[in-house]
Phi, psi and omega in degrees: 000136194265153194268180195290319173336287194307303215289358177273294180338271216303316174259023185255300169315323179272349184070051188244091189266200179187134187299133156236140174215136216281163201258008162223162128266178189284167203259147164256139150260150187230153208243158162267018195261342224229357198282309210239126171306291181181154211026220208284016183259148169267154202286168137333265180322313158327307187292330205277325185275007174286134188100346170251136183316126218206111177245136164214129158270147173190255200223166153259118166270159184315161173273158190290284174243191195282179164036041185265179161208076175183146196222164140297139198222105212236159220247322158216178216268175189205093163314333168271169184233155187257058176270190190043019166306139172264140170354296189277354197256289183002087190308143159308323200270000199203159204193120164293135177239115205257119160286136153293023164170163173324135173259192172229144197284167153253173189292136158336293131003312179245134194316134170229170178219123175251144183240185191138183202280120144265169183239135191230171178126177175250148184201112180280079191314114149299352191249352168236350203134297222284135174275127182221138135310302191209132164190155177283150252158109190074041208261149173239155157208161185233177145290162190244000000 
């Protein structure tokens, strides 16, 4: 029986290559230091990772209500959640985290770390409300 050696050998001699192609992409990690030029324009890189898998660490702010499946992901910890900023009002510090399911909250306090899609742009929930800038999207988090 030819071992894997050969048959790449063999199939390297027939001119036979073969694609890999990997079964994710890779996560950029982002900082909240790296989201803004400066107020409300958002960075080259911010702009550049839209649409691309994104791990960023920080906070969970309290959830608005139970059973939501979305959080605030905030830059230091904040007992209160900043929600209903209007566009110009919008903090630097903080990025909506869009879930796949119902979360569970974490204590405000302890560092998580989330990952997903990010999305850029002013955006309106129709269903809380809530004003985003940014936000991750299809998101998993951990404790960090």
């Amino acid at each position: 029986m030819p071992s894997r050696r050969d048959f790449l050998l063999l199939s390297a001699a027939a001119g036979l290559t073969f694609a890999v192609r990997p079964s994710f992409a890779a996560e950029t990690r982002l900082a909240f230091n790296d989201l803004y030029e400066r107020e409300a324009q958002l960075s080259a890189l911010t702009e550049a990772l839209t649409g691309q898998p994104v791990v960023m660490t920080g906070f969970m702010a309290p959830p608005l209500k139970a059973e939501a499946s979305f959080f605030v992901l905030t830059k230091t910890p904040l007992a209160v959640c900043p929600f209903c900023e209007t566009e110009a009002q919008w903090p630097d510090d903080i990025v909506l985290v869009l879930t796949r399911g119902i979360i569970t909250a974490v204590p405000f306090n302890v560092p998580i770390v989330a990952r997903g899609v990010l999305d850029t742009g002013f955006e309106i929930d129709p269903e809380t409300g809530f004003v985003s800038l940014i936000r991750i999207e299809d998101a998993t988090f951990a404790r960090a």
